[in-house]
N, CA, C and O atoms as a GROMACS GRO file, in nm:
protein
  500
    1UNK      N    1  -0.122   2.548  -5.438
    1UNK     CA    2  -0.203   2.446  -5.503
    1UNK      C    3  -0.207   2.478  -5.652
    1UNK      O    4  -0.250   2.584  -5.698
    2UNK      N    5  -0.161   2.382  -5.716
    2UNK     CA    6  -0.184   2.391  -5.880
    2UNK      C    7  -0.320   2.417  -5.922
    2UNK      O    8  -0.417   2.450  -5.853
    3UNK      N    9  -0.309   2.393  -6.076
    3UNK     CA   10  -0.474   2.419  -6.127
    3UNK      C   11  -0.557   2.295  -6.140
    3UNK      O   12  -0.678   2.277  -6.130
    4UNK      N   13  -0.454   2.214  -6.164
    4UNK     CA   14  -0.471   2.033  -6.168
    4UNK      C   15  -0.559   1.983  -6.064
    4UNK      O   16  -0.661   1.914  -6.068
    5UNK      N   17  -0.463   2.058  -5.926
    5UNK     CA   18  -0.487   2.013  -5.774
    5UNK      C   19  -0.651   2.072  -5.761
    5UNK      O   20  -0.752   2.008  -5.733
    6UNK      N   21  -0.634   2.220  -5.793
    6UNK     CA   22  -0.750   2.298  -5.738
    6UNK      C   23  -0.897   2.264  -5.806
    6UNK      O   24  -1.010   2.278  -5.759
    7UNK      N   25  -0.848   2.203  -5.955
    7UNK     CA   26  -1.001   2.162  -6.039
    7UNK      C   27  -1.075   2.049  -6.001
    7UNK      O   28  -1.196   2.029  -5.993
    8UNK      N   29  -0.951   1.962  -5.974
    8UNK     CA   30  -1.035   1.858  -5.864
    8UNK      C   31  -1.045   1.832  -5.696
    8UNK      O   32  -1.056   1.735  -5.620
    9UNK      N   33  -1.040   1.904  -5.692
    9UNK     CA   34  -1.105   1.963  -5.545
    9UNK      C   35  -1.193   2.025  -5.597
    9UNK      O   36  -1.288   1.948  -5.576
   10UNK      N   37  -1.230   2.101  -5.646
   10UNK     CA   38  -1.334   2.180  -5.714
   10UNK      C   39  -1.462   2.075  -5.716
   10UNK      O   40  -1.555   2.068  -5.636
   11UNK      N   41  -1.430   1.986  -5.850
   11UNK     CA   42  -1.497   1.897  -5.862
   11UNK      C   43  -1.584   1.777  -5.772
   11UNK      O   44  -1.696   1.731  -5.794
   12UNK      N   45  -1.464   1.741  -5.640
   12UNK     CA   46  -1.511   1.669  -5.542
   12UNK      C   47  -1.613   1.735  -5.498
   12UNK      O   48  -1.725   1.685  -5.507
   13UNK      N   49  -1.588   1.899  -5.422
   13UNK     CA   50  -1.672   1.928  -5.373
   13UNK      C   51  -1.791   1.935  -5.456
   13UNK      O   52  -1.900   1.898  -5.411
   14UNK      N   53  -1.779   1.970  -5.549
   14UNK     CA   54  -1.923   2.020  -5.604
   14UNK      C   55  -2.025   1.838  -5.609
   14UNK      O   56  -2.141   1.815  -5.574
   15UNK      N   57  -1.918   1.742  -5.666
   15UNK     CA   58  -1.991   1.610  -5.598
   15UNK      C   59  -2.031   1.600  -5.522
   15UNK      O   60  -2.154   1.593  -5.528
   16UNK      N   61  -1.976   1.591  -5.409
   16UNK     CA   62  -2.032   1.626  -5.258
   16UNK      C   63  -2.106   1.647  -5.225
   16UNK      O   64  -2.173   1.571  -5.156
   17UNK      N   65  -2.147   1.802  -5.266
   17UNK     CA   66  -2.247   1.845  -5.232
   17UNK      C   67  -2.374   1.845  -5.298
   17UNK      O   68  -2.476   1.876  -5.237
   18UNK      N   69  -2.376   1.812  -5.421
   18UNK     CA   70  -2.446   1.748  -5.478
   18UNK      C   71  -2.550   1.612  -5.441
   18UNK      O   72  -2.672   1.598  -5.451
   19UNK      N   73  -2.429   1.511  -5.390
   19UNK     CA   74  -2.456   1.410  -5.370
   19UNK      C   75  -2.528   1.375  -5.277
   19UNK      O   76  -2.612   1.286  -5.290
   20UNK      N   77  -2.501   1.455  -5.140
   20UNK     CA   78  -2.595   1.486  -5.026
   20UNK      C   79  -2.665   1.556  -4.970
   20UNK      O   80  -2.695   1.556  -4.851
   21UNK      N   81  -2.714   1.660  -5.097
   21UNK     CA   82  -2.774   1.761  -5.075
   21UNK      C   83  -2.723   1.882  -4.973
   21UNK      O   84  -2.796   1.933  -4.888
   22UNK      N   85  -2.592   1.916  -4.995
   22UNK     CA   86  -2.569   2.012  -4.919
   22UNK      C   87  -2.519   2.142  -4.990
   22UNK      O   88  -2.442   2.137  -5.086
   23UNK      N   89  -2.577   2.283  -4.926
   23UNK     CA   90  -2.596   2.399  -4.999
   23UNK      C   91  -2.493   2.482  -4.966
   23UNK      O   92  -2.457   2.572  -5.042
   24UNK      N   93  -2.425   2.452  -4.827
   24UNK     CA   94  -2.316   2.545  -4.823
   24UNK      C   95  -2.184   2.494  -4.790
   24UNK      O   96  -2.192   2.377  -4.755
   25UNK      N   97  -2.062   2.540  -4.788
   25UNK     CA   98  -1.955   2.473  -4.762
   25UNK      C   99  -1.886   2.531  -4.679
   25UNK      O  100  -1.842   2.632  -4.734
   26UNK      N  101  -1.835   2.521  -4.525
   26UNK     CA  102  -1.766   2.545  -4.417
   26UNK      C  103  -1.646   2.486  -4.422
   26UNK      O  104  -1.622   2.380  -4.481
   27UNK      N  105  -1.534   2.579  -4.334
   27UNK     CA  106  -1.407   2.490  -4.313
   27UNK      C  107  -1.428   2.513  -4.172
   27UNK      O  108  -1.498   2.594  -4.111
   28UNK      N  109  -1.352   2.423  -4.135
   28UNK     CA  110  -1.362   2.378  -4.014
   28UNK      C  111  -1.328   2.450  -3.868
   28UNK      O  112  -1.391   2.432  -3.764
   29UNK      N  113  -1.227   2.524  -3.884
   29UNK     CA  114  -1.225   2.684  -3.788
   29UNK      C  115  -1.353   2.712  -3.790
   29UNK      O  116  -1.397   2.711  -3.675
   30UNK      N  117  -1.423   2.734  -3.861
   30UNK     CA  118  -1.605   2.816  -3.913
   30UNK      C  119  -1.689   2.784  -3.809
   30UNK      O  120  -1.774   2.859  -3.761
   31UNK      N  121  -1.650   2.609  -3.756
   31UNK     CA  122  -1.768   2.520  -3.700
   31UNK      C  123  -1.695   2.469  -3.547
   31UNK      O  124  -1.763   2.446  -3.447
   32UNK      N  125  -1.562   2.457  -3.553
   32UNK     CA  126  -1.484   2.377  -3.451
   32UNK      C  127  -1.346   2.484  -3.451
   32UNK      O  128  -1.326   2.562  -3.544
   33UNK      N  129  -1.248   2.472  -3.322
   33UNK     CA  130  -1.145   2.519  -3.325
   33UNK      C  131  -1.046   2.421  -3.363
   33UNK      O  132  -1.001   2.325  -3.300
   34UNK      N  133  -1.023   2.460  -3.471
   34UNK     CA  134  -0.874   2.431  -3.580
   34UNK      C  135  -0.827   2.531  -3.589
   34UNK      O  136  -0.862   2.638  -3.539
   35UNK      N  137  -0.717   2.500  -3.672
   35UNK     CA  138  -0.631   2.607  -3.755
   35UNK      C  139  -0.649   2.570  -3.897
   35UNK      O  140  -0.612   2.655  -3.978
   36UNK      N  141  -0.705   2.447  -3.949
   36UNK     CA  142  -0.714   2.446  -4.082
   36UNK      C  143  -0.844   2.506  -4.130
   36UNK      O  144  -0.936   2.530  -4.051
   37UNK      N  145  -0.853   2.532  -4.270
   37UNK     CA  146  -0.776   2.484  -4.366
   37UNK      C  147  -0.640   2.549  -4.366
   37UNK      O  148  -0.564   2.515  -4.456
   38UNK      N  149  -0.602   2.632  -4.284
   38UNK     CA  150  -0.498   2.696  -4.336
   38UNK      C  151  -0.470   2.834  -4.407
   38UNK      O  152  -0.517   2.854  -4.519
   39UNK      N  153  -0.417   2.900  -4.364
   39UNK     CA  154  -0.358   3.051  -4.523
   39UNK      C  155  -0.350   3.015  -4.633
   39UNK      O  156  -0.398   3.088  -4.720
   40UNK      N  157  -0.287   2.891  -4.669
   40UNK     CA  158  -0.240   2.840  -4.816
   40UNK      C  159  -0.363   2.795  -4.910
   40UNK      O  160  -0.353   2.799  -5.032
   41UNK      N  161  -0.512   2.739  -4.828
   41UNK     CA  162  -0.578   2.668  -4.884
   41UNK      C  163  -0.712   2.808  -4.927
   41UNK      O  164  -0.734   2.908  -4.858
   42UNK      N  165  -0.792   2.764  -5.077
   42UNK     CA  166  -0.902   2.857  -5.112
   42UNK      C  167  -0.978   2.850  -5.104
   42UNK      O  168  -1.054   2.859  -5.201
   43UNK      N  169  -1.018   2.831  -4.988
   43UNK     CA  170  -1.176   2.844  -4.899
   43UNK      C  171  -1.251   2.909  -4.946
   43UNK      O  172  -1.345   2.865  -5.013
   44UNK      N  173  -1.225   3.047  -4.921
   44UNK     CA  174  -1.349   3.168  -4.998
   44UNK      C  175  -1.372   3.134  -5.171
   44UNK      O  176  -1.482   3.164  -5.217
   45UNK      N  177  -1.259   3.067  -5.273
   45UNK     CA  178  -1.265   3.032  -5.374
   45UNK      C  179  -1.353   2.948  -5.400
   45UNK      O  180  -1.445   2.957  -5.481
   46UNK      N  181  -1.318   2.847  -5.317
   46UNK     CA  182  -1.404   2.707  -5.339
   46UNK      C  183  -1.535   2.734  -5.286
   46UNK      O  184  -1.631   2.698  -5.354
   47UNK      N  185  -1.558   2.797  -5.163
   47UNK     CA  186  -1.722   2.833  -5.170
   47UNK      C  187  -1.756   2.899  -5.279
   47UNK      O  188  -1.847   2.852  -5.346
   48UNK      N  189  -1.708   2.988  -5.310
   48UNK     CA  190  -1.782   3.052  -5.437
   48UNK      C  191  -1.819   2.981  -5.564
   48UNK      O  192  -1.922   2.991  -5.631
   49UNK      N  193  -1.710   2.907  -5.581
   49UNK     CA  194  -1.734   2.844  -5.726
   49UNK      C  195  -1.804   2.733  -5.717
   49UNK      O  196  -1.860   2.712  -5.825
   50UNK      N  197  -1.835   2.621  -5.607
   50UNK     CA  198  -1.903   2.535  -5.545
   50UNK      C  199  -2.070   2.600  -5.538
   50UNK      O  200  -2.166   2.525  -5.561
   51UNK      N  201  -2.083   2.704  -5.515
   51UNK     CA  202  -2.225   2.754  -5.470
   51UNK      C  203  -2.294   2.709  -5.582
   51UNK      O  204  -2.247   2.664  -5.686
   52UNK      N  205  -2.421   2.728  -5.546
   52UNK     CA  206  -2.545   2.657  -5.581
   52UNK      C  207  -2.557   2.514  -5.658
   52UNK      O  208  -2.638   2.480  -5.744
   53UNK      N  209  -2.451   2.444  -5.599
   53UNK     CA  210  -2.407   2.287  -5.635
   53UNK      C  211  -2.536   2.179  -5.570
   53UNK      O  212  -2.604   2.097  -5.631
   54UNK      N  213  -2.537   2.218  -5.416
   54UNK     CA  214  -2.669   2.121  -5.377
   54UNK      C  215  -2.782   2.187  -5.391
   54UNK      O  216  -2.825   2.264  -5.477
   55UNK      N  217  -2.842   2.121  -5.242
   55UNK     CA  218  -3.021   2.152  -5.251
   55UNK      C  219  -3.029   2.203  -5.077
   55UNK      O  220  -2.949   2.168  -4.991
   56UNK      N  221  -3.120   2.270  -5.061
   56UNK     CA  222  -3.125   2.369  -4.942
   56UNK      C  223  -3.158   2.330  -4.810
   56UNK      O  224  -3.178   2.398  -4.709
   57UNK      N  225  -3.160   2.158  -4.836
   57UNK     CA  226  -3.174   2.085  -4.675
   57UNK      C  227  -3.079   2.008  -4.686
   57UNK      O  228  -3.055   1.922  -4.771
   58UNK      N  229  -2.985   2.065  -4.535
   58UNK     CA  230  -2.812   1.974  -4.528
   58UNK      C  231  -2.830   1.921  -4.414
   58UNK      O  232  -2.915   1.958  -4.333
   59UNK      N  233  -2.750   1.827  -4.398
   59UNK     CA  234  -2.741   1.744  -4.239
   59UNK      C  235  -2.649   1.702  -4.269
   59UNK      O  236  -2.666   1.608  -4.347
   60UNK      N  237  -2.514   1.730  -4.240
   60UNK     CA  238  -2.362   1.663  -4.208
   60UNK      C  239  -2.331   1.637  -4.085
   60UNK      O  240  -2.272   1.714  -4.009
   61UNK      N  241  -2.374   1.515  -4.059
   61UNK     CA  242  -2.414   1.457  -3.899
   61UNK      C  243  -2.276   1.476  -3.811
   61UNK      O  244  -2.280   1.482  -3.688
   62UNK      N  245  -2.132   1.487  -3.900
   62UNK     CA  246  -2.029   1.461  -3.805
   62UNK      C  247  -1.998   1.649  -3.785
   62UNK      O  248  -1.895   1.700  -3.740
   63UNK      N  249  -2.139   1.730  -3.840
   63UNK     CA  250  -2.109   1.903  -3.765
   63UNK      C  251  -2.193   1.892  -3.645
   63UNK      O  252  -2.174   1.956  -3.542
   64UNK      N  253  -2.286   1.808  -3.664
   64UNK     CA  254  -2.364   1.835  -3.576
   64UNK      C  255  -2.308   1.760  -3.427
   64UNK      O  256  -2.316   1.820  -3.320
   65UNK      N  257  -2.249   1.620  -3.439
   65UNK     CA  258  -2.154   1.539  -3.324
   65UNK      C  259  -2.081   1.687  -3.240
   65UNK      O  260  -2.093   1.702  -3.118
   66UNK      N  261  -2.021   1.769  -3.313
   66UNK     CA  262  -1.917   1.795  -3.229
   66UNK      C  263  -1.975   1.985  -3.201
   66UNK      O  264  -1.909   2.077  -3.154
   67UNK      N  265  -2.059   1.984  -3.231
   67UNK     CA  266  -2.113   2.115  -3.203
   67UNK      C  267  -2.272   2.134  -3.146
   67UNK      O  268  -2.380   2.177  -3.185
   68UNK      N  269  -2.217   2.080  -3.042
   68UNK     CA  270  -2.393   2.031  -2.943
   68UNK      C  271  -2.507   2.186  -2.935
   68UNK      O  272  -2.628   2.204  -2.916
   69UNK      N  273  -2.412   2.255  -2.956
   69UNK     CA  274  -2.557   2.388  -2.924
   69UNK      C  275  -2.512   2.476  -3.114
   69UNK      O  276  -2.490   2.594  -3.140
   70UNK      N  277  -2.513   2.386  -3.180
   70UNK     CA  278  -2.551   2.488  -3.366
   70UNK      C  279  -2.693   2.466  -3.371
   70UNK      O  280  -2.775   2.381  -3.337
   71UNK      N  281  -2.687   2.606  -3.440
   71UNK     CA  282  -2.822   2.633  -3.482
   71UNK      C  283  -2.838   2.647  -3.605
   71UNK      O  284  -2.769   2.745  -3.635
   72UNK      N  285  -2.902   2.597  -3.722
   72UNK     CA  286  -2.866   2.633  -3.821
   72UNK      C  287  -2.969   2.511  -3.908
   72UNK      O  288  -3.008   2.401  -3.870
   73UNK      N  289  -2.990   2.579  -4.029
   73UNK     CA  290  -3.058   2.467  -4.145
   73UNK      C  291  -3.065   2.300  -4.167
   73UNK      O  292  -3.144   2.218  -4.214
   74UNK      N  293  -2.884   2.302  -4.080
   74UNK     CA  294  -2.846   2.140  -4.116
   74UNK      C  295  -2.932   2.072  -3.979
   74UNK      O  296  -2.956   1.952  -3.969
   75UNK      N  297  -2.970   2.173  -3.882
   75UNK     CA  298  -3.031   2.086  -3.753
   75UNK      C  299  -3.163   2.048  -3.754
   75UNK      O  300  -3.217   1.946  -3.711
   76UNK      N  301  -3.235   2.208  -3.847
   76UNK     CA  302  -3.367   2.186  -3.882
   76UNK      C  303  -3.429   2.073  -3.936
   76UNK      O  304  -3.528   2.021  -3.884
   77UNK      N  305  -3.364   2.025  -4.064
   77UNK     CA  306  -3.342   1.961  -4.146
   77UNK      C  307  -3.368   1.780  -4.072
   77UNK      O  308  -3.457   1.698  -4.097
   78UNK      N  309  -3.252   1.774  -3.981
   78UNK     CA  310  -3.267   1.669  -3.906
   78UNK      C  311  -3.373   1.652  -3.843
   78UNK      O  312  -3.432   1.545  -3.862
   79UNK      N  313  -3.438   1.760  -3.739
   79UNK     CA  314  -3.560   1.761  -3.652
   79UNK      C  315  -3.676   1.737  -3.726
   79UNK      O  316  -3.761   1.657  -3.686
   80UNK      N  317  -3.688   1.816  -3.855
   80UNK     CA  318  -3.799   1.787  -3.917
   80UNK      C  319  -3.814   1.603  -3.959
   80UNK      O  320  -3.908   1.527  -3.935
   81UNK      N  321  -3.710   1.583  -4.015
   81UNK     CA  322  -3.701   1.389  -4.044
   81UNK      C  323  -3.746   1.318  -3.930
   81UNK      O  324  -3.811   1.214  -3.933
   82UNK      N  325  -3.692   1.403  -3.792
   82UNK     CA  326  -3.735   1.305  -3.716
   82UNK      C  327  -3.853   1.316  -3.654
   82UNK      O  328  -3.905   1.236  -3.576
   83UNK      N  329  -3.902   1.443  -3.702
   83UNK     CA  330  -4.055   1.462  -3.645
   83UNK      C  331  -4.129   1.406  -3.746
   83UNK      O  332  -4.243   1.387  -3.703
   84UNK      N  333  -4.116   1.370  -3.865
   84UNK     CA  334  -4.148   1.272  -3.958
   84UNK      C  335  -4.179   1.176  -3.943
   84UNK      O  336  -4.291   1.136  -3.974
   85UNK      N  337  -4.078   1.098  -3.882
   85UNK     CA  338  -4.091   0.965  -3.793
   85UNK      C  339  -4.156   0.930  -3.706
   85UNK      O  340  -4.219   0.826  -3.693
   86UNK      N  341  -4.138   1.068  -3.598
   86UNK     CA  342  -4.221   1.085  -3.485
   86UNK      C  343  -4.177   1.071  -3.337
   86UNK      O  344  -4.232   1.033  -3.233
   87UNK      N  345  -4.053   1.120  -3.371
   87UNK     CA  346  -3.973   1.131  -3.245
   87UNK      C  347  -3.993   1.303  -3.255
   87UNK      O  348  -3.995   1.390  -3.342
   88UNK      N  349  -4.007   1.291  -3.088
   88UNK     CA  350  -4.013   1.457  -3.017
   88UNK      C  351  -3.858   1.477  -3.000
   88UNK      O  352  -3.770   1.403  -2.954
   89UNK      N  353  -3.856   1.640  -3.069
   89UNK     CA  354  -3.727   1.676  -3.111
   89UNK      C  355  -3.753   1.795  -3.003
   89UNK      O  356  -3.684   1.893  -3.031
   90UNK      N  357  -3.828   1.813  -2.893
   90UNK     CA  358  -3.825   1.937  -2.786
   90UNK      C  359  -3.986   2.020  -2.827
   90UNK      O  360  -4.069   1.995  -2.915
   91UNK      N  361  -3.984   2.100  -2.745
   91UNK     CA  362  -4.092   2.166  -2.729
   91UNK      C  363  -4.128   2.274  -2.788
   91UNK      O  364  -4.237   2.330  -2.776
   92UNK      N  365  -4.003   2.319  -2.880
   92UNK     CA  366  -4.013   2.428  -2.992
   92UNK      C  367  -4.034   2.347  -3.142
   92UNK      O  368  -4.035   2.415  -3.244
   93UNK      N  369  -4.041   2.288  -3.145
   93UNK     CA  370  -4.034   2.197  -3.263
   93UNK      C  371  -3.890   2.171  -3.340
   93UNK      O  372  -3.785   2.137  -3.285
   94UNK      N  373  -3.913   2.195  -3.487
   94UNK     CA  374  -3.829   2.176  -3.539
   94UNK      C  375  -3.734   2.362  -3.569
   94UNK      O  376  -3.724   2.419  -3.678
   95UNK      N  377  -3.689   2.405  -3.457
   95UNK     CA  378  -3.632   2.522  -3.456
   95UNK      C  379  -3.501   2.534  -3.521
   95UNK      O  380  -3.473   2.649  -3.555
   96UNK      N  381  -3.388   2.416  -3.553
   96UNK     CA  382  -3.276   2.460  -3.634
   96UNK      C  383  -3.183   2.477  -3.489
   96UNK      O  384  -3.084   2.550  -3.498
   97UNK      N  385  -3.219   2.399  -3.334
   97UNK     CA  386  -3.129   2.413  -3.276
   97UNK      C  387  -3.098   2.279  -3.209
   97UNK      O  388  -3.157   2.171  -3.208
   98UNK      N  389  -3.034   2.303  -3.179
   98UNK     CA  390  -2.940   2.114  -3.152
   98UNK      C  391  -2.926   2.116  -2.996
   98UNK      O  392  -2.823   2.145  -2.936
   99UNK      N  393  -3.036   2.084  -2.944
   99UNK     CA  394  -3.090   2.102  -2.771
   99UNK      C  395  -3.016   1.939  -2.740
   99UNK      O  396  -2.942   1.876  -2.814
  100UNK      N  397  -3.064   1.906  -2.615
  100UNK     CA  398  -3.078   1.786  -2.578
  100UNK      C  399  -3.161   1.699  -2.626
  100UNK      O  400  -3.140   1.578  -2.638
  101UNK      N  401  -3.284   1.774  -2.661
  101UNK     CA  402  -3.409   1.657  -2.674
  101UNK      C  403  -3.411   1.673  -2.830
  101UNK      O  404  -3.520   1.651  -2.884
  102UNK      N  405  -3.314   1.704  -2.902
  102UNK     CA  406  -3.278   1.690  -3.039
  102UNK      C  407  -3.179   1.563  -3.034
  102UNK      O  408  -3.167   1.476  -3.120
  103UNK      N  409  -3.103   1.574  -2.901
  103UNK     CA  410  -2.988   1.481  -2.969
  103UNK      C  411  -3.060   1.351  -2.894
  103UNK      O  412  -3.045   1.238  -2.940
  104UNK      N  413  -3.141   1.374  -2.772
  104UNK     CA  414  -3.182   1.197  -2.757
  104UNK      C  415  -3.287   1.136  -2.856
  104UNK      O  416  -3.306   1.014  -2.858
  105UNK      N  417  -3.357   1.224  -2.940
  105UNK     CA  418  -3.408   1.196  -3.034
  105UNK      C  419  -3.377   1.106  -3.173
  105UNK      O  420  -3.432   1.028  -3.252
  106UNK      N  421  -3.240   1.176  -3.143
  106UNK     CA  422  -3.130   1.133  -3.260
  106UNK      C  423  -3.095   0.969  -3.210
  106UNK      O  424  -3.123   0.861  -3.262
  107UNK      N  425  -3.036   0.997  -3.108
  107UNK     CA  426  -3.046   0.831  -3.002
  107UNK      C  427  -3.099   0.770  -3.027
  107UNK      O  428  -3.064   0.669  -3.088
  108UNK      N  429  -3.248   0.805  -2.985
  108UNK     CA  430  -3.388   0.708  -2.992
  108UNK      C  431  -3.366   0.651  -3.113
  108UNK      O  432  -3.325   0.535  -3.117
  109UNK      N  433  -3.390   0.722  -3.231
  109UNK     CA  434  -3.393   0.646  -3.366
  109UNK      C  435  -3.275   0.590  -3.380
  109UNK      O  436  -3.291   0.496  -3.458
  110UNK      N  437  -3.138   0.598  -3.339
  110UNK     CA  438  -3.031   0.503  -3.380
  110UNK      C  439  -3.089   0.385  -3.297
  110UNK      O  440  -3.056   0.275  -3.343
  111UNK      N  441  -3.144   0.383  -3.220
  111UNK     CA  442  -3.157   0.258  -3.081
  111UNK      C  443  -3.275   0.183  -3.174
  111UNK      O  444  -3.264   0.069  -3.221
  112UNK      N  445  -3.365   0.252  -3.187
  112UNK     CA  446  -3.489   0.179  -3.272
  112UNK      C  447  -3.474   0.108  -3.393
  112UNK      O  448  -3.527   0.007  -3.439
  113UNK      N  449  -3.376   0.196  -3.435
  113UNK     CA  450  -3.317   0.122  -3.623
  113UNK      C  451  -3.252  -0.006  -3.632
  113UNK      O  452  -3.264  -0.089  -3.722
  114UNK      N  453  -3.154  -0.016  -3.488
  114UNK     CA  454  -3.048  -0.104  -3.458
  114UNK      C  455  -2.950  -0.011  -3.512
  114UNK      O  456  -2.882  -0.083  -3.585
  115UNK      N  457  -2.907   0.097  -3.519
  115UNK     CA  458  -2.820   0.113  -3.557
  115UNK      C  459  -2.695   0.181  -3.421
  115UNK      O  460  -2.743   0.220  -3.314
  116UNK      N  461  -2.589   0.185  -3.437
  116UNK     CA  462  -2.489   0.276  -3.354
  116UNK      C  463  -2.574   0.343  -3.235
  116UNK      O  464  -2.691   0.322  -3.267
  117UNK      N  465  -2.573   0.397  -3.141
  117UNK     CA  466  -2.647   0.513  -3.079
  117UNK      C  467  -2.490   0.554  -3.048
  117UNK      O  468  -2.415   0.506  -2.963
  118UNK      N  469  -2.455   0.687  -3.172
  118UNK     CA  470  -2.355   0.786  -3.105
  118UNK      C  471  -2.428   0.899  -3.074
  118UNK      O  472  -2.435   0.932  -2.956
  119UNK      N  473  -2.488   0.969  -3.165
  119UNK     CA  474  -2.561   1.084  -3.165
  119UNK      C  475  -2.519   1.153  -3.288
  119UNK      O  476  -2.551   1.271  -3.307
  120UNK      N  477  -2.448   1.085  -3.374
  120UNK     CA  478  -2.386   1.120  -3.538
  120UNK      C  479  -2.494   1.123  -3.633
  120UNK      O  480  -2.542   1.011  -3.653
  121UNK      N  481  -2.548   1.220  -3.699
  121UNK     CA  482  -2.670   1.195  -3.741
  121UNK      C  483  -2.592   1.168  -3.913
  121UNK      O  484  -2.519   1.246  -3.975
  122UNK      N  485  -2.642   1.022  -3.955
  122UNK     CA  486  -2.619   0.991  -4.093
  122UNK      C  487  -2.722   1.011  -4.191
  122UNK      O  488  -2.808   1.099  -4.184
  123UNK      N  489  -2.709   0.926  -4.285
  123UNK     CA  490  -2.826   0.889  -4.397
  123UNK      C  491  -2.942   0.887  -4.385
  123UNK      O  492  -3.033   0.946  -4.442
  124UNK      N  493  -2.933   0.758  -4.242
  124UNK     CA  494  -3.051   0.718  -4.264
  124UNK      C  495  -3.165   0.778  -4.213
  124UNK      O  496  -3.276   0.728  -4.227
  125UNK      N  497  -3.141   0.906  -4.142
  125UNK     CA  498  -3.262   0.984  -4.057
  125UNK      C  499  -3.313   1.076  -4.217
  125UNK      O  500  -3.407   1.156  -4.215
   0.00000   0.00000   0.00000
C-alpha cells in the first residue's frame, strides 16, 4: 500500500469513527473468522494512528448481528439506549453482553419503530 493509499484510509477511518462515535478499531479475524485483513494490510498501524478519533460509546450493529454472545462496550452501549426507551435488555441489566433478551429487545424496538426486525442494531436505537 502506497502513502497516497494509506493516508486515505487513514483519513476514512478516523471519519468513521468520528462520525459514529466509535473508540476502537477491529479487523475482522478479531470479531468473526476471516482471513482478512490480511499480512499485506496495517491494522496495528491504523489502530494506532486512528486512536482517540471517537467517543467511548460504540455500537456497530453489523458486530453485534454476527457475534450473538460479545461482550463488550459496543453491547453496553446498546442495552443502556434501550433501557432508555424501556425495553428489558435481561435481568442483569445493561452488562455489555449480547444474551437473548438483548437481542429480542433489539427486535421489539425494530417492530415498534416500523422498522426491519433483523436484530442489526443501527442509528436509530
Amino acid at each position: 500500500m502506497g502513502q497516497t493509499q494509506y493516508s486515505a484510509l487513514l483519513e476514512l477511518t478516523r471519519s468513521t469513527l468520528s462520525k459514529y462515535g466509535i473508540s476502537k478499531v477491529y479487523g475482522h479475524r478479531e470479531l468473526y473468522s476471516a482471513d482478512c485483513p490480511g499480512e499485506n494490510f496495517p491494522l496495528d498501524r491504523i489502530k494506532n494512528e486512528s486512536a482517540g478519533s471517537g467517543c467511548k460509546l460504540i455500537y456497530p450493529g453489523y458486530l453485534i448481528r454476527i457475534n450473538s454472545n460479545l461482550e463488550d462496550n459496543n453491547v453496553k452501549a446498546v442495552q443502556e439506549k434501550l433501557m432508555s426507551k424501556g425495553y428489558s435488555v435481561g435481568r442483569c441489566g445493561a452488562d455489555g453482553f449480547l444474551g437473548g433478551s438483548t437481542l429480542e429487545a433489539v427486535k421489539g424496538f425494530q417492530r415498534d419503530s416500523g422498522l426491519a426486525v433483523d436484530g442489526i442494531v443501527g442509528v436509530n436505537i
